[in-house]
N, CA, C and O atoms as CSV, one atom per row, in Angstrom:
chain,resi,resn,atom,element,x,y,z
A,1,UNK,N,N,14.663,-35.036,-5.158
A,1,UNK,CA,C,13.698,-34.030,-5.568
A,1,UNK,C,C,14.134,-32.654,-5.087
A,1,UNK,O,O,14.609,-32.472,-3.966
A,2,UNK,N,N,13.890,-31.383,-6.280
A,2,UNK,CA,C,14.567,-30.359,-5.656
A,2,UNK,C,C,12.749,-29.726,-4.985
A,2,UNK,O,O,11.569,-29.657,-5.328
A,3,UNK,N,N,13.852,-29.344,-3.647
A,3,UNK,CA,C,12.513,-28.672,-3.011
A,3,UNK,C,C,12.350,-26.654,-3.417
A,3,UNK,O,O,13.268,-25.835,-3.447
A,4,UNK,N,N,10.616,-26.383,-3.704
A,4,UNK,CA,C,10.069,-25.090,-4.086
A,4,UNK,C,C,10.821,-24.205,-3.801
A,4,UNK,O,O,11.331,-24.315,-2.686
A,5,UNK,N,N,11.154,-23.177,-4.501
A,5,UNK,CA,C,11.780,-21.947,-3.628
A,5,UNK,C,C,11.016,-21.535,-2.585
A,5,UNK,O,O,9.934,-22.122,-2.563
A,6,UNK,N,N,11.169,-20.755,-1.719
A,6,UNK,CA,C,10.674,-20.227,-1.318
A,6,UNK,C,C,10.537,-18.335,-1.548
A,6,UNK,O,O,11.466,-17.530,-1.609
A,7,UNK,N,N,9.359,-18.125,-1.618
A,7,UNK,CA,C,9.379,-16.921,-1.537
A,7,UNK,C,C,9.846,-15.786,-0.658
A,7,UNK,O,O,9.185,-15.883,0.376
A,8,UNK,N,N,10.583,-14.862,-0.579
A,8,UNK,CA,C,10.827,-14.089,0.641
A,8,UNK,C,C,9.894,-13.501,1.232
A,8,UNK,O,O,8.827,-13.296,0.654
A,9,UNK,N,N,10.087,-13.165,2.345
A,9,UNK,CA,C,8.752,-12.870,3.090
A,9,UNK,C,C,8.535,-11.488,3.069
A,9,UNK,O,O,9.127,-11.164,4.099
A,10,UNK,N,N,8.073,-10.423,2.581
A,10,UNK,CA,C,7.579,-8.856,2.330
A,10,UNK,C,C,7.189,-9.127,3.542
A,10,UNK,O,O,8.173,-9.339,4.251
A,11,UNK,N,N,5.842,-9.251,4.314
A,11,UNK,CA,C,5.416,-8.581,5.549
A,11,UNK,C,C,6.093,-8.501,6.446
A,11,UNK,O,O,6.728,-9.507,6.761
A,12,UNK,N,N,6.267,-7.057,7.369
A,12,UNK,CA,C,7.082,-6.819,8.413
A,12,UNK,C,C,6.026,-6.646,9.271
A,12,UNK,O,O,5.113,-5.873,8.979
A,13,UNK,N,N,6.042,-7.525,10.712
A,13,UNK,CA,C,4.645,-6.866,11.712
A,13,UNK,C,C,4.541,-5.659,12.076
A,13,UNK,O,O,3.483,-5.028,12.101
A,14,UNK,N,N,5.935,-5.129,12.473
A,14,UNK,CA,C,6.441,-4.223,13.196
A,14,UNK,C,C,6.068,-2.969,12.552
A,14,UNK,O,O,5.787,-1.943,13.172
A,15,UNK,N,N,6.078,-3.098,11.205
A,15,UNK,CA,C,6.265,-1.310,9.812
A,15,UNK,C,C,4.914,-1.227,9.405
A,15,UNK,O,O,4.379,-0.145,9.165
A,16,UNK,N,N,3.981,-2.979,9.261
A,16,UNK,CA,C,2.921,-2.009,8.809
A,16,UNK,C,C,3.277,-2.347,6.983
A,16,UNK,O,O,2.589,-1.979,6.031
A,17,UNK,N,N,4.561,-3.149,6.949
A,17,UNK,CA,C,4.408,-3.140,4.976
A,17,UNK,C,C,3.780,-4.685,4.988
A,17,UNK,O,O,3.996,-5.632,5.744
A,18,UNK,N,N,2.864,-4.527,3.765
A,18,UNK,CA,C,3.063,-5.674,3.211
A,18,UNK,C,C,2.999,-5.884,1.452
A,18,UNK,O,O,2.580,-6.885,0.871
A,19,UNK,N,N,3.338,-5.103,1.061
A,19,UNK,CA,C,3.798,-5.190,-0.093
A,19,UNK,C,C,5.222,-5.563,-0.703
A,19,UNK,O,O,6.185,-5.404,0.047
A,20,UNK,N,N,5.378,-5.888,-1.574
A,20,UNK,CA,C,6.795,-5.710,-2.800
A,20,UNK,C,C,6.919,-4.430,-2.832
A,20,UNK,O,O,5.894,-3.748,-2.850
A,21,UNK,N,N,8.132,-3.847,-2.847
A,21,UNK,CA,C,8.158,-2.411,-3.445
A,21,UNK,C,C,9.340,-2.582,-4.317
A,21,UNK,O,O,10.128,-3.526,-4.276
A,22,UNK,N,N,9.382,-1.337,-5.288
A,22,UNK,CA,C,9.774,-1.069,-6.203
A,22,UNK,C,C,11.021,-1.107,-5.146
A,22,UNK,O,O,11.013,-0.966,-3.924
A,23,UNK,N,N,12.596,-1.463,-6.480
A,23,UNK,CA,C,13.683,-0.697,-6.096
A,23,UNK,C,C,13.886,0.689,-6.301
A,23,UNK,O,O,14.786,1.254,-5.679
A,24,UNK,N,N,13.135,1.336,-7.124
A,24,UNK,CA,C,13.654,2.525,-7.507
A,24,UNK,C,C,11.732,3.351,-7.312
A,24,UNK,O,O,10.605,2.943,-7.596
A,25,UNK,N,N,12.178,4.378,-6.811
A,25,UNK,CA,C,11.183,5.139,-6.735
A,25,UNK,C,C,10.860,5.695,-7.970
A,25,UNK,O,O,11.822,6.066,-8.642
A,26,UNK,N,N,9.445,5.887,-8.563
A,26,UNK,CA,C,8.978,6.287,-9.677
A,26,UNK,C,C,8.561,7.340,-9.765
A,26,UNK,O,O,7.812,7.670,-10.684
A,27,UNK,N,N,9.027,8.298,-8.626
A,27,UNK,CA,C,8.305,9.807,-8.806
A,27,UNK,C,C,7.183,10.043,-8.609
A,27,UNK,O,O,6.554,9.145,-8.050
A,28,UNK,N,N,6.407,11.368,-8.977
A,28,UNK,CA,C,4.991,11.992,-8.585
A,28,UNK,C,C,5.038,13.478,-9.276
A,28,UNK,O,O,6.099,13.979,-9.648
A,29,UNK,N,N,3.916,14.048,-9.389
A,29,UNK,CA,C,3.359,15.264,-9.298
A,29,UNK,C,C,2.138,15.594,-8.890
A,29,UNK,O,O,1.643,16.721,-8.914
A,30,UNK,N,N,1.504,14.301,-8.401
A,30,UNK,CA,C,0.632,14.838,-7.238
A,30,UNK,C,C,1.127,15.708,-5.863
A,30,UNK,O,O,1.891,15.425,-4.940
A,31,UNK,N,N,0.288,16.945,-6.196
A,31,UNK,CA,C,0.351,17.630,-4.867
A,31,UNK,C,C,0.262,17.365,-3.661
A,31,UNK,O,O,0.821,18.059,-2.812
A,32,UNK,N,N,-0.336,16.491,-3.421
A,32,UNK,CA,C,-0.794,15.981,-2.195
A,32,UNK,C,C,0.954,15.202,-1.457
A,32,UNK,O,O,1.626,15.440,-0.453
A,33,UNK,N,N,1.100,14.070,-2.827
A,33,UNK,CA,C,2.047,13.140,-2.613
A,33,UNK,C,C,3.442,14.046,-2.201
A,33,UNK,O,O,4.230,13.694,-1.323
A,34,UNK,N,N,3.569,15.228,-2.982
A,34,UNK,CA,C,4.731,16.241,-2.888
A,34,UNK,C,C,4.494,16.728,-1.497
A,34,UNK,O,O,5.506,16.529,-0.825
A,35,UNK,N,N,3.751,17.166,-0.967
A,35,UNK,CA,C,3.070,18.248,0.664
A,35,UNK,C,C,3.720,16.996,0.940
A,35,UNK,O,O,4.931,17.085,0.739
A,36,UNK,N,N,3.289,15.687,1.390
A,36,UNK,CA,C,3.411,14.509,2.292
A,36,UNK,C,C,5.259,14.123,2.305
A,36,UNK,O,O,5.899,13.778,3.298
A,37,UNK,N,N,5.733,14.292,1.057
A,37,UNK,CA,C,7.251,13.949,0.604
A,37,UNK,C,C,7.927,14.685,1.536
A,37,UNK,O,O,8.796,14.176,2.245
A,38,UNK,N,N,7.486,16.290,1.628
A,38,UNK,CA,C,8.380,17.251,2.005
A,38,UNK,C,C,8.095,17.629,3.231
A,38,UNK,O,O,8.883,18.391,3.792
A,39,UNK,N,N,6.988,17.209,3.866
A,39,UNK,CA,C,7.177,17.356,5.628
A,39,UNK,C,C,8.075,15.556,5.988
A,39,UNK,O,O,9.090,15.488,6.682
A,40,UNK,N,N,7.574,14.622,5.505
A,40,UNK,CA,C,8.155,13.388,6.365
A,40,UNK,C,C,9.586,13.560,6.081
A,40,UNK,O,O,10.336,13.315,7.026
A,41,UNK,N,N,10.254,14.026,4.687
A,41,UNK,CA,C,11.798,14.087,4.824
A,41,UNK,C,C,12.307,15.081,6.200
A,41,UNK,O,O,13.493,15.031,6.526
A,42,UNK,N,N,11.370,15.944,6.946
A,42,UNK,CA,C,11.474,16.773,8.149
A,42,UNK,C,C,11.632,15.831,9.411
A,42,UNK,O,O,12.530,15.665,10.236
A,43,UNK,N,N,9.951,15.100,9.140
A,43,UNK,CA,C,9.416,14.297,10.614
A,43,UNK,C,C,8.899,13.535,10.228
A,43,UNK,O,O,8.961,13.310,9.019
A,44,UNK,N,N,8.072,12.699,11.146
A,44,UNK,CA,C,7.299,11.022,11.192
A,44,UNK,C,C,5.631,12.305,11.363
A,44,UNK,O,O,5.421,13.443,11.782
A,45,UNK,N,N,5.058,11.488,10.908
A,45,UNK,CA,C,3.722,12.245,10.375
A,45,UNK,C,C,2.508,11.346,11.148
A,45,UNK,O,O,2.382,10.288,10.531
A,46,UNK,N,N,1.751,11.407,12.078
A,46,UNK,CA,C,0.546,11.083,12.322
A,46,UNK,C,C,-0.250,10.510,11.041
A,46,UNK,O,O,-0.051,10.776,9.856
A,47,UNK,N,N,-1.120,9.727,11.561
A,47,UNK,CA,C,-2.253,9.442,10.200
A,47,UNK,C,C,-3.254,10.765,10.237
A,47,UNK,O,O,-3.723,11.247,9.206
A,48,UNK,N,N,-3.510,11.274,11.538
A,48,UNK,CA,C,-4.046,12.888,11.496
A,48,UNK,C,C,-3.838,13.897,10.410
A,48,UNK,O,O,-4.412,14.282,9.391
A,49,UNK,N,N,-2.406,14.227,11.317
A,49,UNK,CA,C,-1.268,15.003,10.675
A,49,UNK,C,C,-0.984,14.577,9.124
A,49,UNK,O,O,-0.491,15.398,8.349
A,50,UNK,N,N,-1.218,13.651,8.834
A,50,UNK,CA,C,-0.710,13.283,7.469
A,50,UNK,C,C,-1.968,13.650,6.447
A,50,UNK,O,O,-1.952,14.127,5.313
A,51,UNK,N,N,-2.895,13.300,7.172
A,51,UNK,CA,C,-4.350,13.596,6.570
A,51,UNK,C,C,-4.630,15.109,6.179
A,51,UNK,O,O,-5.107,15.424,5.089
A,52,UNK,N,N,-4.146,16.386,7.582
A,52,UNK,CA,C,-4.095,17.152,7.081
A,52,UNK,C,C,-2.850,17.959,6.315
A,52,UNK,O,O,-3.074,18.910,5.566
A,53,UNK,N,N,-1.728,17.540,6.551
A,53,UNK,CA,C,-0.759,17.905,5.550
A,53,UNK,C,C,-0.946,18.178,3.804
A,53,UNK,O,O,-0.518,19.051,3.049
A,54,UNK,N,N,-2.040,16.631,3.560
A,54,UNK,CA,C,-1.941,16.429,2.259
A,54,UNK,C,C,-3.036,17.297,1.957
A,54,UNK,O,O,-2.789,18.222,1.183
A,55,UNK,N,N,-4.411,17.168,2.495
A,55,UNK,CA,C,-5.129,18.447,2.488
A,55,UNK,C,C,-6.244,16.954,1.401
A,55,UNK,O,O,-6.914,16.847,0.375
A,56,UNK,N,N,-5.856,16.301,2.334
A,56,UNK,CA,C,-7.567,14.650,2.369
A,56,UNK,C,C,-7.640,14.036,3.505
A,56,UNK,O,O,-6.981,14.212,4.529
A,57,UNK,N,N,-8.735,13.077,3.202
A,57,UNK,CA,C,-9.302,12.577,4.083
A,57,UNK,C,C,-8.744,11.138,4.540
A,57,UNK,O,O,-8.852,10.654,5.667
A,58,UNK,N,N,-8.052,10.495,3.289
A,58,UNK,CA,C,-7.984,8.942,3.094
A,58,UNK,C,C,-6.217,8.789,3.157
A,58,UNK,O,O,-5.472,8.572,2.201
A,59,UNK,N,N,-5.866,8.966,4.500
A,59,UNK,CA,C,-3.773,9.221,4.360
A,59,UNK,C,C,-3.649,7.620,4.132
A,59,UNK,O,O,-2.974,7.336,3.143
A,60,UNK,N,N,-4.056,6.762,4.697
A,60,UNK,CA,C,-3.795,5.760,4.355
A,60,UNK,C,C,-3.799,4.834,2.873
A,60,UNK,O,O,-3.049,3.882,2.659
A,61,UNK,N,N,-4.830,5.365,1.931
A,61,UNK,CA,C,-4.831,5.279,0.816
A,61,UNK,C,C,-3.540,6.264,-0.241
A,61,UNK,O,O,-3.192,5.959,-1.381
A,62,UNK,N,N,-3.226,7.022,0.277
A,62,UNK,CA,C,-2.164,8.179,-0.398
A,62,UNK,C,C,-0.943,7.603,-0.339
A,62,UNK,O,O,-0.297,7.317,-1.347
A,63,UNK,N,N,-0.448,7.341,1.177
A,63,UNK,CA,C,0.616,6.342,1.924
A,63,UNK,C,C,0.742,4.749,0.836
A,63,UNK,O,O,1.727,4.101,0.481
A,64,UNK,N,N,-0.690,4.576,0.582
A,64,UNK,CA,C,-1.062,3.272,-0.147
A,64,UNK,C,C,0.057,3.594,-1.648
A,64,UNK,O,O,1.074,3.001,-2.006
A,65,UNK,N,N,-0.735,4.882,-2.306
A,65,UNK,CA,C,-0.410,5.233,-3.810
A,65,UNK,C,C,1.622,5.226,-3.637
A,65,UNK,O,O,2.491,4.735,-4.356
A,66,UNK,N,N,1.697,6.166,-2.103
A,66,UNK,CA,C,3.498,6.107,-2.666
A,66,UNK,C,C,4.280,5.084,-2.244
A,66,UNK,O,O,5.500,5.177,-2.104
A,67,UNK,N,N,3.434,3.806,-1.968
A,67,UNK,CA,C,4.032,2.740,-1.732
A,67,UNK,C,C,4.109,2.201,-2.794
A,67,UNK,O,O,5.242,1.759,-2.982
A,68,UNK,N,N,3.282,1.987,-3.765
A,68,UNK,CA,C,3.221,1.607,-5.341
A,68,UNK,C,C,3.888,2.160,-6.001
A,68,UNK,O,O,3.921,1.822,-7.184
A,69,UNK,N,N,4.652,3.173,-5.571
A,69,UNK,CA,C,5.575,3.824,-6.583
A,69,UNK,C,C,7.025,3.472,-6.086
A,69,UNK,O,O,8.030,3.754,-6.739
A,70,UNK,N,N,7.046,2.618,-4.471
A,70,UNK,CA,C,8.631,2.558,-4.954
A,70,UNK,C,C,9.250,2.575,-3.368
A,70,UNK,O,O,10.266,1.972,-3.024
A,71,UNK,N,N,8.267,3.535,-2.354
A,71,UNK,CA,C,8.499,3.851,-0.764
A,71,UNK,C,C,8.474,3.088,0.248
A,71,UNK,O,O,7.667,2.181,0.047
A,72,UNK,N,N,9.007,3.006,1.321
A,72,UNK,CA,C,8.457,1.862,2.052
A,72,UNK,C,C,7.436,1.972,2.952
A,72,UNK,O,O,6.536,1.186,3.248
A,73,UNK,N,N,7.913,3.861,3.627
A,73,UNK,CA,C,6.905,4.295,4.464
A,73,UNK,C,C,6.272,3.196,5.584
A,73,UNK,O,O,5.047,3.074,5.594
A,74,UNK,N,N,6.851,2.619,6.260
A,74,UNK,CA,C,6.556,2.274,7.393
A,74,UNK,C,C,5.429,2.587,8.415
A,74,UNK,O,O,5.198,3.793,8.493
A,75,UNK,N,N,4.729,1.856,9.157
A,75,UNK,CA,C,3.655,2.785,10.348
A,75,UNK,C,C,4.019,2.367,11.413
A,75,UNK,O,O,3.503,1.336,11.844
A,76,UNK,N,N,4.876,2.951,12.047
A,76,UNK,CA,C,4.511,2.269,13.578
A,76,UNK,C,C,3.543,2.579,14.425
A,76,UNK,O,O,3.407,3.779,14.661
A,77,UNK,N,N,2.633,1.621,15.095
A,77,UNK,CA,C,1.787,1.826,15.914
A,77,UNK,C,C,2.408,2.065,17.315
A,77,UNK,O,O,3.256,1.424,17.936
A,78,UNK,N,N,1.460,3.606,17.725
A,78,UNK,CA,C,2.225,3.989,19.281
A,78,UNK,C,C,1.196,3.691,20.387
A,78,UNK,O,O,0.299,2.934,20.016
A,79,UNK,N,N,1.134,4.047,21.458
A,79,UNK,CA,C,0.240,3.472,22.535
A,79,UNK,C,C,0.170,5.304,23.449
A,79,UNK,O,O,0.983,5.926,24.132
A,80,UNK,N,N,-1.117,5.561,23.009
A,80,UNK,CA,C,-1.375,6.816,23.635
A,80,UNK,C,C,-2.448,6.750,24.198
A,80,UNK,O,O,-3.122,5.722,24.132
A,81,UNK,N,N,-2.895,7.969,24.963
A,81,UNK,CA,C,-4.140,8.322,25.786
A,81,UNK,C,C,-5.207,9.310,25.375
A,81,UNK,O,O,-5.244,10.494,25.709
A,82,UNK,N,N,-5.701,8.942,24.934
A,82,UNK,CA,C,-7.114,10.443,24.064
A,82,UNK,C,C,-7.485,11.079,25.160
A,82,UNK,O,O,-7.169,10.571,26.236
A,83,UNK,N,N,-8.048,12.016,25.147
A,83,UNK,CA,C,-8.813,12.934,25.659
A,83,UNK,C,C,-9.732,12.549,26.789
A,83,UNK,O,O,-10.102,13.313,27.681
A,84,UNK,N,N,-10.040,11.364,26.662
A,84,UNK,CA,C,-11.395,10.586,27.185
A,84,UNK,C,C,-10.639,9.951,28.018
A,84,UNK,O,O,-11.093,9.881,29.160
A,85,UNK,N,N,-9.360,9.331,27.776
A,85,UNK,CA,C,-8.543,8.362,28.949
A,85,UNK,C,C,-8.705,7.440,28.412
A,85,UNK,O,O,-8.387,6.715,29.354
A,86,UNK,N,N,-8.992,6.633,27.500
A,86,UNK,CA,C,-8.956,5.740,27.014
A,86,UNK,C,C,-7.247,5.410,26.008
A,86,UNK,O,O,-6.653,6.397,25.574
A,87,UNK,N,N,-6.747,4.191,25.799
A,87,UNK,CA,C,-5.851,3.825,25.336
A,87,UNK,C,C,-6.285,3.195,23.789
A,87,UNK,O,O,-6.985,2.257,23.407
A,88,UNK,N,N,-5.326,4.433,23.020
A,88,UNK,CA,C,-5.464,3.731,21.543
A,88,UNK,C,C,-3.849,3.507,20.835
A,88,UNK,O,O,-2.792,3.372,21.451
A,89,UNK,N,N,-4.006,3.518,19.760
A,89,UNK,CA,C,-2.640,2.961,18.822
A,89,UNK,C,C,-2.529,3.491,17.479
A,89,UNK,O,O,-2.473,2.800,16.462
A,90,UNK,N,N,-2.503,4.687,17.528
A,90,UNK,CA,C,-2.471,5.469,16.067
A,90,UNK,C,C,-1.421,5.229,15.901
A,90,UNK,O,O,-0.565,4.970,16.746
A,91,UNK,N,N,-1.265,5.317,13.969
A,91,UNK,CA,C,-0.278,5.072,13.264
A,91,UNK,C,C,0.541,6.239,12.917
A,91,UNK,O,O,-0.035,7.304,12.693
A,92,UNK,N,N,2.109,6.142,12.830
A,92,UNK,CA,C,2.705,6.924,12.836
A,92,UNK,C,C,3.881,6.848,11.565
A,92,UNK,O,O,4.973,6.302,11.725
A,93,UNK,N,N,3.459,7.479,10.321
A,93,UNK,CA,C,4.328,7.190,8.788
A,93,UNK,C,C,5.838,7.742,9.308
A,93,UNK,O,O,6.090,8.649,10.101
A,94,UNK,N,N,6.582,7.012,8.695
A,94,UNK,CA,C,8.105,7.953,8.492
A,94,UNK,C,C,8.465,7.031,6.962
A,94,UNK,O,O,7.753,6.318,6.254
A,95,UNK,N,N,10.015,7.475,6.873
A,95,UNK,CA,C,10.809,7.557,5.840
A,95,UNK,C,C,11.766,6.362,6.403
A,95,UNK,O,O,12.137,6.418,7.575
A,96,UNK,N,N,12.163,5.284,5.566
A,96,UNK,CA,C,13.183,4.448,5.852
A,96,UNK,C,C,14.318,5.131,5.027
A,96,UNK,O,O,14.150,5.698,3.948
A,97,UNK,N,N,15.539,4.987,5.719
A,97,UNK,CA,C,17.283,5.341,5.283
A,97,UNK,C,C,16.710,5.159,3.577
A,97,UNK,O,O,16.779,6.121,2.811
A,98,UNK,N,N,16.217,3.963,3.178
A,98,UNK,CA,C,16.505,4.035,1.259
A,98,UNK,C,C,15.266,4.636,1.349
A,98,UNK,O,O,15.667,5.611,0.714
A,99,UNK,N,N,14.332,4.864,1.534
A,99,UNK,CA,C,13.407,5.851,1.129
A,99,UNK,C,C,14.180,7.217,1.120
A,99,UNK,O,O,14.413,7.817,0.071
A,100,UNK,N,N,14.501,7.597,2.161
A,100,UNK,CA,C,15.273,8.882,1.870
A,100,UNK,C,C,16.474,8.950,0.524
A,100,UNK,O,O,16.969,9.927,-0.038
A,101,UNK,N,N,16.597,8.043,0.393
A,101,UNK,CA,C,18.056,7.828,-0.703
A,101,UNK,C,C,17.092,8.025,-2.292
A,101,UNK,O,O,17.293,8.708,-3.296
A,102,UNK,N,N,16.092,7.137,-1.924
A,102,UNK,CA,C,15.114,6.830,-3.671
A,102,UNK,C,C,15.006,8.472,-3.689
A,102,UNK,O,O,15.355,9.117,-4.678
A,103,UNK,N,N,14.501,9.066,-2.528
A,103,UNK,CA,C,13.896,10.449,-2.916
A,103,UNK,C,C,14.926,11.503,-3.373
A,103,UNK,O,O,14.705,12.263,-4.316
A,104,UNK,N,N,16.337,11.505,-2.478
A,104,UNK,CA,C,17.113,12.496,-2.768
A,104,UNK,C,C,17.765,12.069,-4.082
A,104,UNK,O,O,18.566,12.843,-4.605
A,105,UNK,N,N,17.476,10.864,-4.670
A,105,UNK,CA,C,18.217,10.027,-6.181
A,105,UNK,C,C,16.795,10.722,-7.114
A,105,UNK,O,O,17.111,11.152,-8.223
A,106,UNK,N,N,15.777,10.807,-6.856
A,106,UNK,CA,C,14.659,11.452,-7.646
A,106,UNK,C,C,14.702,12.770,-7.388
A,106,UNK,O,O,15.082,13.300,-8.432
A,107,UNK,N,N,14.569,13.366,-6.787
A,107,UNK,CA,C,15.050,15.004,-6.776
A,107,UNK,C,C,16.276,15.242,-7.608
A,107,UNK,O,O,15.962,15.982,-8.540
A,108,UNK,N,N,17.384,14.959,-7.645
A,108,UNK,CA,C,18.459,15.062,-8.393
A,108,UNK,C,C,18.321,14.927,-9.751
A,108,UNK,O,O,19.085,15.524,-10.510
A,109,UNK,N,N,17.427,14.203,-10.158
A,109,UNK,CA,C,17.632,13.840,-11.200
A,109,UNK,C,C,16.103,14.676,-11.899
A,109,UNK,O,O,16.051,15.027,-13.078
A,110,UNK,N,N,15.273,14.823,-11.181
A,110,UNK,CA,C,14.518,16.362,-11.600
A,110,UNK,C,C,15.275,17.443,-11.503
A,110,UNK,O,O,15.077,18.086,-12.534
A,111,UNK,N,N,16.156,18.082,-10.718
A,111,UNK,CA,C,16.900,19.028,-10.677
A,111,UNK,C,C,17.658,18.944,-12.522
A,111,UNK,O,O,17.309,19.726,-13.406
A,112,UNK,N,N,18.461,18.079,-12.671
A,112,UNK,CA,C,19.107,17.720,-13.750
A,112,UNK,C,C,18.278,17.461,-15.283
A,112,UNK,O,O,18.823,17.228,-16.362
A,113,UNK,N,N,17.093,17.558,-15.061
A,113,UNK,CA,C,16.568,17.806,-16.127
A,113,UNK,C,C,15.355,19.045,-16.456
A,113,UNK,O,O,14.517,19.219,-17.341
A,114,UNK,N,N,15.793,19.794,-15.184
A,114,UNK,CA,C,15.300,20.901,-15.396
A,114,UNK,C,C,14.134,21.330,-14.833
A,114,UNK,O,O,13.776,22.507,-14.863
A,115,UNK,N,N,13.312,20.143,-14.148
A,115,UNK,CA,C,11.961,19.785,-13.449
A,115,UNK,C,C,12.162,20.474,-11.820
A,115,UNK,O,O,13.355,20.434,-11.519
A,116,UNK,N,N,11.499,20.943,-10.972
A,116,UNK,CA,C,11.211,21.256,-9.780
A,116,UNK,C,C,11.045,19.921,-8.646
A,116,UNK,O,O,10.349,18.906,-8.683
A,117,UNK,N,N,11.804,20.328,-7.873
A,117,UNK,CA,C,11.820,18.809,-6.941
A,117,UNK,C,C,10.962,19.311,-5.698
A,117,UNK,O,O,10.716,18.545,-4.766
């Protein structure tokens, strides 16, 4: 008897993915998604910081949308101290090596057809 494939495993504990993502990034012209594109190709973005970058409330839902298009966007959870002294674990977005590649392969190819990257 041949035994089931198995499926590969998408969830990483560590990033925070658990989706399939696209091989190829599918682009945007949401503003929001563009503000968020062009600081993380800089730095790793707070869920704060990311919240106000994009200029909303819901970064995790946005993070959500450019994961559906193709990103991997990762979160690592860090271990900090608030104000109060208490210990929390905010999430912290960045860019994986092929995320940076999908994006600078999608910029190029807006450049090349005449579009604004």
């Amino acid at each position: 008897m041949n035994a089931p494939k198995k499926k590969p495993q998408t969830i990483a504990a560590d990033t925070g993915l658990s989706k399939e993502h696209k091989a190829k990034f599918t682009g945007t012209d949401n503003p929001r998604h563009l503000r968020v594109i062009t600081v993380l190709l800089r730095r790793p973005l707070t869920r704060e910081n990311l919240d106000s970058v994009a200029g909303c409330s819901n970064g995790p839902a946005l993070v959500d949308d450019l994961r559906d298009r193709g990103l991997e966007m990762p979160c690592k959870r860090i271990k900090v101290t608030d104000r109060d002294g208490f210990v929390c674990r905010p999430g912290v977005y960045s860019l994986t090596a092929a995320d940076r590649r999908k994006l600078y392969q999608w910029m190029a190819t807006k450049r090349k057809k005449g579009g604004a990257a």
